[in-house]
C-alpha positions as CSV (number, residue, x, y, z in Angstrom):
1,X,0.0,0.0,0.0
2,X,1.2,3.7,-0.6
3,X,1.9,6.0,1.8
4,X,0.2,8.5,0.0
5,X,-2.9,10.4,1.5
6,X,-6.5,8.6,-0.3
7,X,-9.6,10.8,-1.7
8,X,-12.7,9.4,-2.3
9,X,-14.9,11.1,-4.8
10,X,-18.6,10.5,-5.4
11,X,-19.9,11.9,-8.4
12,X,-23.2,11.9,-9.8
13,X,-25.5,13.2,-13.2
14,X,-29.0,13.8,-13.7
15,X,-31.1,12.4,-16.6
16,X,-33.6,13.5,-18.2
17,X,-35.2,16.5,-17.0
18,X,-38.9,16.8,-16.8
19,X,-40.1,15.6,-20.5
20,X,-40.0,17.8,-22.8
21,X,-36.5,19.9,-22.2
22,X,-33.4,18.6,-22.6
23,X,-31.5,19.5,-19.2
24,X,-29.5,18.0,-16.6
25,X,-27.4,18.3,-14.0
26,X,-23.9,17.0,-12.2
27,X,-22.9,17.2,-8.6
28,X,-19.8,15.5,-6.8
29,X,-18.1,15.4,-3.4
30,X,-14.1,15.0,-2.5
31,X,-13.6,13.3,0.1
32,X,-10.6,12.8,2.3
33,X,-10.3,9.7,4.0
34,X,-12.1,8.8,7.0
35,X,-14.8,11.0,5.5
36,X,-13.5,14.8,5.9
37,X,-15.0,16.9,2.6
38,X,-12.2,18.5,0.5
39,X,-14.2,20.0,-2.3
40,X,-18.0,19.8,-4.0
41,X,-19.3,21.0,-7.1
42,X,-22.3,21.3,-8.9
43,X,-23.9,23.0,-12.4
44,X,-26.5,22.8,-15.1
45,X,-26.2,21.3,-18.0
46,X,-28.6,23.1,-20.8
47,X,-28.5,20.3,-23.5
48,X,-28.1,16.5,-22.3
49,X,-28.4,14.0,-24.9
50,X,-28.3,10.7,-22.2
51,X,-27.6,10.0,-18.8
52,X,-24.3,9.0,-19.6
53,X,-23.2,12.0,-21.2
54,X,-24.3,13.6,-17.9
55,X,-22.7,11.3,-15.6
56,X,-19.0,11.8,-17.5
57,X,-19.1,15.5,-17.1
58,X,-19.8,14.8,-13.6
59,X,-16.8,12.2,-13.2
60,X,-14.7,15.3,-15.4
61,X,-15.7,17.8,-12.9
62,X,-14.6,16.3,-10.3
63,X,-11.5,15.0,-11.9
64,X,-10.2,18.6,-12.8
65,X,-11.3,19.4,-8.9
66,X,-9.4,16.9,-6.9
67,X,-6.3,17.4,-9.3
């Protein structure tokens, strides 16, 4: 095992938005192991085309966060 501090990072997207508009939203925590939070994020997303296009720009958010 490294000796190096670990992060966890929960991430989340939201698909669909109520029918008939095509938004969607991300959200994601940082979190320093044993559970102390390091960063969040959320946004909007304006034009979601499926839930995984809105989970990767939450996993990309947070990415570019904890880095």
């Amino acid at each position: 095992m490294s000796d190096l501090p670990s992060c966890k990072i929960n991430c989340d997207g939201a698909f669909p938005a109520p029918e008939g508009t095509s938004g969607g939203g991300w959200g994601f925590v940082i979190q320093h192991l044993p559970g102390d939070v390091r960063g969040s994020g959320t946004g909007r997303l304006r034009h979601v085309a499926s839930a995984l296009q809105a989970e990767a720009r939450a996993c990309s958010a947070a990415l570019q966060a904890a880095s």
